[in-house]
N, C-alpha and C positions, 0 to 999 in steps of 0.2 A: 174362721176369721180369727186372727190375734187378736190376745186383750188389748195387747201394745201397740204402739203406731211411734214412738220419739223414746230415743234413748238419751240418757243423759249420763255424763261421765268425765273426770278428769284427764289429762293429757297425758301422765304414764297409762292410765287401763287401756285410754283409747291406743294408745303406740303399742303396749305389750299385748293385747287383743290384735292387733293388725300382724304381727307376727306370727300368732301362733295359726288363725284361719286364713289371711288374707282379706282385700277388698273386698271379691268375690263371696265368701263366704260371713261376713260380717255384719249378718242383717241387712241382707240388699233392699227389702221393701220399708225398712224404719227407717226415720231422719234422727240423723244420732248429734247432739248439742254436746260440744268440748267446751271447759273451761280450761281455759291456758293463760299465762300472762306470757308467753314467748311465739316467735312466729310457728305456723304448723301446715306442713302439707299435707292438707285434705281432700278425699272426696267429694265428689258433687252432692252427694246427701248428708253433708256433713257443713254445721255452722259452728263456727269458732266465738266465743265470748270469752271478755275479760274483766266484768262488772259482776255484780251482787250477784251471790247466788242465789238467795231470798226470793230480792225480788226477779229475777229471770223467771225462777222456778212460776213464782204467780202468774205472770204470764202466760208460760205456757199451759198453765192450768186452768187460763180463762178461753185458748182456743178449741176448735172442737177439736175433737178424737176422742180414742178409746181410752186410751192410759199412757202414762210416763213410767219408765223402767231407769230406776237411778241406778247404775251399774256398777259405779266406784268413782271414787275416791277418797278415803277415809274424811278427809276433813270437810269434805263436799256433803257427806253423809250428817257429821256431825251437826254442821249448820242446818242442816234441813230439818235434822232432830229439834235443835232447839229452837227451832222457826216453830214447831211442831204442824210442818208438811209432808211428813211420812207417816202414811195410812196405815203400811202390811211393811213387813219385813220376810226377807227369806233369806237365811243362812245357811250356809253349809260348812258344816262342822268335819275337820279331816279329822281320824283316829292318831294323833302325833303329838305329843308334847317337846314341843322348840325349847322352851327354859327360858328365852330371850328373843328379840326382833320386835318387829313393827307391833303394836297394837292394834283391832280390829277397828276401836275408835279412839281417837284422840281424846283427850281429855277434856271437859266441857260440861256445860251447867244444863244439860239434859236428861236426867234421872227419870224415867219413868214407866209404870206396870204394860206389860205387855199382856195378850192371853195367848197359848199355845192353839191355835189352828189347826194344826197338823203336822208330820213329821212324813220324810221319807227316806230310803236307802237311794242312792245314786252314785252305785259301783261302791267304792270304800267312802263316800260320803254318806253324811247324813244331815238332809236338809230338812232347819227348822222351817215352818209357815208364822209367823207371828203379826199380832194384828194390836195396835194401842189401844185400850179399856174404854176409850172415852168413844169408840167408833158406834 
């Protein structure tokens, strides 16, 4: 059984995610939550919002399932950071240094210790498991 059951994620991941597997292959059994403020054609397992991240997130944290898998969006991330509603983190670290481009997270009044969980090789990545101190 999945830990997860609802994905949660911005309206470029959700579009650039839909390109690279398609519908078919895009987590057909999770209900995947887009924040968009523009119109977006979606899927039948798929709900579009344009309010609070915050509080949507609580919401969904008060229905049943297993878990929420925050998928992306940097600033979606952020806030949830400093909501302090993110449990566990998992990153994956590519071996490249860019010099310049997007940041992993926007800038924001979220500072805080993490413990190292665990690590793993995933082809040339290397995903961190990270988990906030206060769990």
């Amino acid at each position: 059984m999945p830990l997860i059951d609802t994905l949660v994620m911005g309206r470029r991941t959700y579009e650039e995610t839909l390109k690279l597997v398609g519908q078919d292959g895009f987590y057909p059994d999770q209900q995947k939550v887009v924040f968009t403020h523009r119109p977006l054609t979606a899927g039948p397992d798929v709900t579009t919002v344009s309010g609070d991240v915050v509080s949507t997130l609580q919401q969904l944290r008060q229905t049943p399932g297993r878990g929420i898998w925050i998928v992306g969006g940097g600033q979606l991330v952020a806030d949830l950071l400093q909501a302090g509603l993110l449990d566990e983190l998992w990153v994956q670290i590519a071996p490249v240094l860019l010099g310049r481009g997007k940041p992993l997270f926007p800038a924001g009044d979220y500072a805080q210790r993490l413990t190292l969980v665990g690590q793993q090789p995933l082809g040339e990545l290397t995903e961190l498991h990270l988990r906030r101190r206060d769990q």
